[in-house]
N, C-alpha and C positions, 0 to 999 in steps of 0.2 A: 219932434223927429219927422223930418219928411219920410213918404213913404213912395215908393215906386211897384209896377206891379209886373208881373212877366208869365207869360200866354205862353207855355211849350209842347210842342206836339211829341208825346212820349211816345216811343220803338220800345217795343221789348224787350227790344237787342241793343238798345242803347250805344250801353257802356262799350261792347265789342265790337257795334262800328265807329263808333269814336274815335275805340284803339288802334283799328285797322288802319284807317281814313287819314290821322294824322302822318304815324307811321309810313306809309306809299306816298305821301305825297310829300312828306317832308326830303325819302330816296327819291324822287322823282326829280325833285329840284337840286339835287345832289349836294341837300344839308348835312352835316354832321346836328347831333341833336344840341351842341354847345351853338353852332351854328345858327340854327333855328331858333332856340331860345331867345340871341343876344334880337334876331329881327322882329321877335314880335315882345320883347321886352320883359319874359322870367326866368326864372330858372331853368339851367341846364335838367338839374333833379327834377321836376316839377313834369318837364317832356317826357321823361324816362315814367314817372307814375302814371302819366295820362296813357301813354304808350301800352304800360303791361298792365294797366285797368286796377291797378291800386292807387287811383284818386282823378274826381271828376270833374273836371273843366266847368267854370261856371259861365253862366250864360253870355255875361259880357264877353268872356273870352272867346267862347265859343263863335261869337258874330266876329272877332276880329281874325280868327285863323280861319275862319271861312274866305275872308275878305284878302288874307295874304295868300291865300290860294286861288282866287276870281273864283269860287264856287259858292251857291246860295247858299244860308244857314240851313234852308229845309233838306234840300241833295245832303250836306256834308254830314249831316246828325241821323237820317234816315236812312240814305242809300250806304250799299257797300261799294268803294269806288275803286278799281284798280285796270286794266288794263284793257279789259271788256267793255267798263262802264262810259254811258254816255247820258246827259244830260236827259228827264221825261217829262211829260209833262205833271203842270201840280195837278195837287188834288188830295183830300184828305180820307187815303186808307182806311179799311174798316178794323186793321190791327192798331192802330195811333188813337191814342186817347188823348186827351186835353186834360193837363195840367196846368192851375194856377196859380202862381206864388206870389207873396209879397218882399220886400228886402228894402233894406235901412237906408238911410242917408253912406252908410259905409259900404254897399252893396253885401250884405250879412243878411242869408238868408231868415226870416222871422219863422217863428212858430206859431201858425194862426191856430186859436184856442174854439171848439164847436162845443156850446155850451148845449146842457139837454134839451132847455127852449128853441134851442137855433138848430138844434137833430133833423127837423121834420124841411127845416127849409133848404139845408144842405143836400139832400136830393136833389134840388133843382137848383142851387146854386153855388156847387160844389166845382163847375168849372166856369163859372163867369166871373172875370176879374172884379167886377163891382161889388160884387157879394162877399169876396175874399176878400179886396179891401176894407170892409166894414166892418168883418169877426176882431173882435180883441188880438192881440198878438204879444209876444213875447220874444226874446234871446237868451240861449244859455249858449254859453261857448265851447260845456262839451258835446253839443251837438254839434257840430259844424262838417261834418264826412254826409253829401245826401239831403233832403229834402226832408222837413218831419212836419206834424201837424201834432194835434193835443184833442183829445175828445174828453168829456164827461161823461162816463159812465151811471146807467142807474140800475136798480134791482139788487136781487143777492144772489146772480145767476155763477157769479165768478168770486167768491167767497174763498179767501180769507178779504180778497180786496173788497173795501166796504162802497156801497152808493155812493156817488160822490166824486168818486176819484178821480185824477185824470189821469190819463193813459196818454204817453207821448209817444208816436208811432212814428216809424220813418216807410217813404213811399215804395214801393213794391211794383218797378215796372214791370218787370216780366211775372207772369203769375205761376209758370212754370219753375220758379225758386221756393214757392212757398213751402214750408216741411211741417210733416207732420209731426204734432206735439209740441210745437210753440203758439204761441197766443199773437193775435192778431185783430186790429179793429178792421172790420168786414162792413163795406157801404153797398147794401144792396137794394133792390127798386121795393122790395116786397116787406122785408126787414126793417129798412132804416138803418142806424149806427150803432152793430152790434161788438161786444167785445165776447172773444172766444177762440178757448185752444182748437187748431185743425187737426181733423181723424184721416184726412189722406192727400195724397197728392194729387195735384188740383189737373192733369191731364186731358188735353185739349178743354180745357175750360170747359168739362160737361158738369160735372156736380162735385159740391165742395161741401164734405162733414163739418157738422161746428158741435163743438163739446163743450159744455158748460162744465167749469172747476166743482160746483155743486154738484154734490149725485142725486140731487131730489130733480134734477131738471134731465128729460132725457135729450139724446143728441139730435141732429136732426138734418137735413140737406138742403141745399139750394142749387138752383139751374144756377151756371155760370154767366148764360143769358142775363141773368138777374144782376148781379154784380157787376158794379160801379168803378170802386176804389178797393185798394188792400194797401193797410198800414202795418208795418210790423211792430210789435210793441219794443220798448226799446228801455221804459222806463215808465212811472208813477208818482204821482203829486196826492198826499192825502193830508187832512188836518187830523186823521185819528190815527194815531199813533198803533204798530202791534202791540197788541197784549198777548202773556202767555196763556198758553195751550191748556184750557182746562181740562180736568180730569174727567174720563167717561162717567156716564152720566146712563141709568137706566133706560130712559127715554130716548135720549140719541144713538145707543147700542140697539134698541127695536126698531127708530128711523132708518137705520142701517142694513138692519136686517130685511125689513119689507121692502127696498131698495132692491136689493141683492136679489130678494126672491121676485121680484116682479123683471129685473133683468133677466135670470134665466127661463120664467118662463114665457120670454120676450122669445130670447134662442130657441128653446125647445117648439116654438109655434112659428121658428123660418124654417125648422130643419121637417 
C-alpha cells in the first residue's frame, strides 16, 4: 500500500467557511451548482452537501476548487470570502492548529492507531507528518464522514471498557462543539492520552472537566492552554468480550457507599 501524507491547517469554523466560500463564489461566476459540478468533475448532489455542510470536501478537492477559482488553498479553507474580502498576507494564526493525516493509494483517509508505548511520544509528534507516517494504520469504511484516529486505552479509569481497548475517535476541530456527557480522547501537554466523559462546556477554551466512568476516580480539570487534540469517541476495539452484570456484592455496595460519602462531604466543604 503506498502511503501519502497531508499537513492541514485546521479553522474552527472549517466546515462553515467551506460552505460559505463555495457557495459566493460559485454565484459569483454565475454557476448553477449542476453547472459547477460538471467543471470541476462531481456531483451536482455532492455541491449541494458541501454547500449546506452535510459532507466535507477532501483535500485533493479542496486544492482543485481552490484553483477553479484562482484563490490559494490557505485563503479559500481559512478566510471567509464574499464581497469585502481581499487577499492577507500568510501566516499561521494562533486559532489554526496543524493536523496530520495519512491516506491510501485510493486517497481513503487511514486510521492511524497511537499505541500506549507510542502515548508519550505523540505529544510531540502528534502534528509532524513523519511521525504520523510511522504509527500502524488502518481502514474501515464505516468511518469514512471526517478524520478519525484510534488510541489505546490503559487503567480501569473508564470501566466497563477494560485496558486495552481502542477507542476510535473522530477529530474535533472546533472545541466549542464539545458536549457535555459524551466521552472523548483528550491530548493534553500535562496528561498525555486521556480517555474521558466531559462535565462541561469547554467555553473560550479556559478549563475542561474530565469524568472518569469509575466512581472510585474523582473528576478533575485542565487549562485549555494545556490541550492539544480532542477526538470524539465514536467507537471501540476490544479482544474481551462483555460479560454480564454480576450481582451486588457486599464489598462493592460499601466501595459505593464510601464513594458517595466522600463526594458529599467533597460538596458540603465548597459550600
Amino acid at each position: 500500500m503506498s502511503i501519502k501524507i497531508l499537513t492541514v491547517l485546521v479553522n474552527p469554523n472549517f466546515m462553515s467557511i467551506i460552505s460559505s466560500n463555495i457557495k459566493y463564489l460559485r454565484k459569483k461566476k454565475g454557476l448553477t451548482q449542476q453547472q459547477f459540478a460538471d467543471q470541476i468533475g462531481i456531483k451536482r448532489s455532492l455541491v449541494g452537501a458541501y454547500e449546506e455542510q452535510r459532507a466535507e470536501p477532501k483535500y485533493d478537492l479542496l486544492k482543485t476548487i481552490a484553483s477553479f477559482f484562482e484563490i490559494s488553498i490557505d485563503d479559500f479553507i481559512n478566510e471567509t470570502i464574499d464581497d469585502k474580502w481581499a487577499p492577507k498576507p500568510k501566516g499561521n494564526p494562533a486559532n489554526l492548529r496543524v493536523l496530520s493525516i495519512s491516506v491510501d493509494k485510493d486517497d481513503n483517509e487511514n486510521i492511524e492507531l497511537v499505541p500506549m508505548k507510542a502515548s508519550a511520544g505523540y505529544l510531540n509528534g502528534y502534528a509532524d507528518p513523519e511521525y504520523v507516517a510511522q504509527l500502524p494504520k488502518f481502514y474501515l469504511p464505516m468511518f469514512n464522514q471526517g478524520t478519525y484516529r484510534a488510541f489505546e486505552i490503559k487503567g480501569d479509569s473508564m470501566l466497563p471498557l477494560p485496558s486495552g481497548a481502542i477507542i476510535i475517535g473522530q477529530y474535533v476541530d472546533n472545541w466549542a462543539e464539545v458536549k457535555p456527557g459524551e466521552t472523548y480522547v483528550v491530548i493534553s501537554k500535562n496528561d498525555g492520552v486521556v480517555y474521558k466523559r466531559i462535565g462541561n462546556k469547554f467555553r473560550d477554551n479556559k478549563k475542561l472537566k474530565l469524568i472518569s466512568d469509575n466512581p472510585a476516580y474523582d473528576p478533575y480539570e485542565i487549562s485549555g492552554e494545556d490541550v492539544l487534540e480532542i477526538w470524539k469517541a465514536k467507537g471501540y476495539i476490544s479482544t474481551q468480550l462483555p460479560q454480564p452484570t454480576p450481582e451486588p456484592t457486599m464489598e462493592s455496595l460499601t466501595s459505593m457507599m464510601a464513594q458517595m460519602q466522600r463526594s458529599i462531604s467533597k460538596l458540603q466543604g465548597n459550600n
